[in-house]
N, C-alpha and C positions, 0 to 999 in steps of 0.2 A: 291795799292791804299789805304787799310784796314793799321789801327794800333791801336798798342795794346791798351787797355781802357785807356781812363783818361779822371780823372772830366772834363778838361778844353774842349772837346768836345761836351759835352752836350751845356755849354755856347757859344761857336763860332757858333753852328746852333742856337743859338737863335735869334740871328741876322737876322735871315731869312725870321723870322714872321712880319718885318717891310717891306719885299722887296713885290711891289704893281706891276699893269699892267704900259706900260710905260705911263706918263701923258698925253700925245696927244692922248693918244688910248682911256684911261679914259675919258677923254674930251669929243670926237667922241660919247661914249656910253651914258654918262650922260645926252649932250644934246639931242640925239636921243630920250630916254625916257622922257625926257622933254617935247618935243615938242608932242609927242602922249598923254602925259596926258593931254596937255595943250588943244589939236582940240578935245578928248573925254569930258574932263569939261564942254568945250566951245559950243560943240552940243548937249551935256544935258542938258544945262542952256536954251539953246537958244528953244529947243525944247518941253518945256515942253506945254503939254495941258493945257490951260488955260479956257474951260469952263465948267459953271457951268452946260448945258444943262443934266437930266440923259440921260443916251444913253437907245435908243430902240435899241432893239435885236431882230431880226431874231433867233430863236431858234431851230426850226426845218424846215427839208427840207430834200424829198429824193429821191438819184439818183440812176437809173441805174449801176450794176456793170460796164458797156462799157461808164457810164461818170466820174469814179470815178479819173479817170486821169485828169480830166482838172481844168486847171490852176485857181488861183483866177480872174488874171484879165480876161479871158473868161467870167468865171461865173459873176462878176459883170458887165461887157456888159450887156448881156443877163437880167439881173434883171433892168439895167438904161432903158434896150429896154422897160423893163415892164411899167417902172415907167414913160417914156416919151408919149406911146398909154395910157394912162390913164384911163384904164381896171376898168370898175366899182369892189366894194370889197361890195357884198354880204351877210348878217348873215341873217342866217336862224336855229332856233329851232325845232327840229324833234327829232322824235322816233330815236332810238338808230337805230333797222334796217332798217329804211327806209333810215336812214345817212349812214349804208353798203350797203345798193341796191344801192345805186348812186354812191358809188366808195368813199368818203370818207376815206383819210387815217388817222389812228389812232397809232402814233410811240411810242415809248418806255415802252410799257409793260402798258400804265397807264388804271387806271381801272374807267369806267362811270356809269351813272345812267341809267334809262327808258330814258330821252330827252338828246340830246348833242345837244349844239351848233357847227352849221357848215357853214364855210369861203369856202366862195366860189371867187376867183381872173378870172375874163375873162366870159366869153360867157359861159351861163348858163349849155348850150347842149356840148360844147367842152372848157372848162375850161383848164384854164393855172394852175392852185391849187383848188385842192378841199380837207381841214382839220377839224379835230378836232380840234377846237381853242375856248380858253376863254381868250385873249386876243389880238386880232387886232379890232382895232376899227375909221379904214379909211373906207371911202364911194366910195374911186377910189384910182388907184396907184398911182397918181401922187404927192397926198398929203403926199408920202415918200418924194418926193423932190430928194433927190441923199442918194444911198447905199454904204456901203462899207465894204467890208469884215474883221473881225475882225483874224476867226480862222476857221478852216475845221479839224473835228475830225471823224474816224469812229466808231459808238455805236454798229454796227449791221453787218452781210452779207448784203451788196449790202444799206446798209442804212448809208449814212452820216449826221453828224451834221454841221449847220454851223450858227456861231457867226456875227453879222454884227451890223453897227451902219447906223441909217436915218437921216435926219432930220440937224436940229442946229449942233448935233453932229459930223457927219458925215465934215459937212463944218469946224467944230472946227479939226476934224482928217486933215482934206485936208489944215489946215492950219498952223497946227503941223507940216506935214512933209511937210511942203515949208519949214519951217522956219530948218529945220533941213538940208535940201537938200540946201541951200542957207549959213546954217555955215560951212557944208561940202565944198562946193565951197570958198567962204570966206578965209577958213583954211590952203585950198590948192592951195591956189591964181592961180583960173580959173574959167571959165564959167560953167555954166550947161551944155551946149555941149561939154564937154572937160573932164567933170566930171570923169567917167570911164578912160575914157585913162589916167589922171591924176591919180588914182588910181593905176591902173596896174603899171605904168611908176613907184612910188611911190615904191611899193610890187617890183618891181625888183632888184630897189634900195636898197632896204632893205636887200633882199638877198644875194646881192651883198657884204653889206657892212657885213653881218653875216660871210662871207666866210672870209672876210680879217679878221674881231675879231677871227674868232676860228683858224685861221692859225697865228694869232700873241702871240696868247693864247699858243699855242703847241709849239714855239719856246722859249716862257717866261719859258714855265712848263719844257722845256728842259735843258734852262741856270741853273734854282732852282733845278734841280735833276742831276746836272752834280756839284754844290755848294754841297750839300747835302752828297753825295756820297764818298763826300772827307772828310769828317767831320764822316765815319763811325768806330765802334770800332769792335775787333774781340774776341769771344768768347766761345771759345772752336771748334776753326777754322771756324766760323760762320760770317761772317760781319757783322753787327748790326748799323740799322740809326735808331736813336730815337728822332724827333727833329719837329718844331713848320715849318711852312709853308705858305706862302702868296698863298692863293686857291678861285674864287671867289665861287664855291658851293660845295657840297659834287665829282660828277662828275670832277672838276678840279682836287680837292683833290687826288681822286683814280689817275685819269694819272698820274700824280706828281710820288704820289707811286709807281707804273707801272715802270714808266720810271728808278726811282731809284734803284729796285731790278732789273731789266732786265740787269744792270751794272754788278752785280757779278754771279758768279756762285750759292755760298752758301752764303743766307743773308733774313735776317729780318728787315720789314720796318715798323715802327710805326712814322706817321706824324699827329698833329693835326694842323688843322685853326680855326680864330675866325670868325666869322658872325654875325652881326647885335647883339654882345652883345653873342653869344652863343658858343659853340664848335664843331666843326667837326673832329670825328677821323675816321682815318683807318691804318687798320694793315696788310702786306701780306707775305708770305715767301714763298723760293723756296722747290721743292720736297726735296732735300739737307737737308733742315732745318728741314722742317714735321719731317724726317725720326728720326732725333734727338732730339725728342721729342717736337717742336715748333707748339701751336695750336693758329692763331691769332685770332679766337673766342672766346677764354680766357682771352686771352692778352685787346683784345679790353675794353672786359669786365670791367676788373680791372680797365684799364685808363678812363673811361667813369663813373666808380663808384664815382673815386676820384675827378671829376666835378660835381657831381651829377646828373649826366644822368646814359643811357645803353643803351644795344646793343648787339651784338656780330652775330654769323655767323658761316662759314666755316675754317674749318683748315688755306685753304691757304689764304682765305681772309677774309675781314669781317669789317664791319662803326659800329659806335655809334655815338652818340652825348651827348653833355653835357650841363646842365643850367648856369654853374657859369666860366664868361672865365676869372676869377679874380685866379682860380685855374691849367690852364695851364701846369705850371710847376709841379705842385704835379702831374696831371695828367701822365704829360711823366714819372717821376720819378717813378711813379706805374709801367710805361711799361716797363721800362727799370729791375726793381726789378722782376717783373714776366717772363721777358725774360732771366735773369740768372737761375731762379728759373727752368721753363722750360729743361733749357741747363746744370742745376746740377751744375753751377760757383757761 
């Protein structure tokens, strides 16, 4: 398969770095990412919050270690239950310990005077909240209107934070995500009932379609390293492929490689690709080659230098990359110089 050096080989794999996925497959891909950028735009756009109200915050609140598992939407029940019996809301100024005689909690380390104000939420004798607060300033729950959970963090042992919006705001949140749940439907031309399973149906497809790109992939990477391999020179009984590559990311790249040195027994493979304007190399040899002095850590080196990148790695393998893919060819032409060098020819 291997013959002896000559210029004209370096140039017949040059040809190689124009060889692409087949068009139809390209096709498939391009419009695939298309259309997900196009339903993520479109449910950004659509959903953005639109009021001015500031949000009130729920700031602190805390549970039991044995409730720290439950859900947001539990927890917000349970606070609309609050805000729907419309539980008088309490302020009362007291001594510091007359506000710990009564059970008042005091959370995050923060430090009072002689009087603290104390929020009292529900039935004075059996309250629903009783806090240290210098900022609630409703007369009953109800005048929350509707809550909703923002964020749940834990600050403490058995003590959680939780983030929440009332009020204008709240309805402004609940009108966000209509608006976001209805481009999500919209996008995926189906109803809110249908939503999920459109989804899923969606992600199977997807994976579906991933299996046949990376199995069309592996049969492309195969034709271009069965190409490749025939365009190789020998040097000092060594087979040597030095040559440009159609690869769509560094991973492509390496198979390619792979597949091309797993051809001979004794051989050295330096392949670069271009990307988006930049360079991808790699370099690998068989133990054969090691033993004759071949390190592609080196090798990479040099060719990555001559782009104006680096990199390097392992003996038997090893990526760089490069800035300038206007320099290519000087790049391989490094490889090739350092892999005689290498091999004493």
């Amino acid at each position: 398969m291997a013959k002896e050096e000559n210029n004209a080989s370096m140039g017949s794999a040059a040809g190689q770095a124009n060889q692409k996925l087949p068009e139809n497959l390209q096709k498939i891909k391009d419009d695939f990412i298309g259309k997900v950028e196009e339903i993520v735009e479109k449910i950004e756009s659509e959903a953005e919050v639109k009021a001015e109200a500031k949000p009130a915050y729920v700031t602190k609140y805390t549970v039991k270690k044995s409730e720290e598992t439950i859900g947001f939407q539990f927890k917000e029940l349970s606070y609309r239950e609050v805000v729907f019996e419309d539980m008088p809301v309490v302020t009362r100024v007291m001594k510091l310990d007359e506000a710990r005689k009564l059970g008042a909690m005091a959370l995050f380390g923060e430090k009072y005077g002689d009087e603290v104000r104390v929020v009292t939420v529900g039935d004075q004798n059996n309250p629903y909240s009783r806090e240290f607060c210098g900022g609630t300033h409703l007369t009953h729950t109800s005048q929350a209107c509707q809550i909703r959970i923002l964020s749940e963090t834990g600050v403490a042992s058995g003590i959680r934070r939780i983030e929440a919006v009332t009020g204008s705001t709240a309805f402004a949140l609940a009108k966000s995500e209509r608006a976001t749940l209805d481009a999500a439907c919209a996008s995926l031309k189906t109803t809110q009932d249908q939503l999920i399973r459109r989804i899923r149906a969606t992600m199977a497809e997807v994976k579906t379609l991933e299996k046949e790109l990376s199995l069309l992939q592996e049969l492309n990477s195969a034709g271009l390293a069965e190409d490749l391999a025939k365009n190789a020179v020998v040097i000092n009984g060594i087979s040597v492929v030095v040559a440009p590559a159609a690869a769509e990311d560094a991973d492509a790249l390496r198979a390619t490689a792979d597949q091309v040195r797993d051809r001979f027994e004794d051989s050295v493979v330096v392949l670069a690709a271009e990307k988006d304007g930049k360079l991808l190399f790699v370099a690998m040899a068989t133990p054969s080659a090691l033993a004759k002095g071949i390190h592609s850590g080196n090798i990479v080196r040099e060719v990555a230098k001559a782009a104006g990148g680096g990199g390097g790695g392992r003996a038997d393998m090893a990526q760089a990359g490069g800035k300038d893919a206007a320099k290519i060819s000087e790049a391989l032409a490094a490889g090739m110089s350092t892999i005689k060098a290498q091999l004493g020819a």
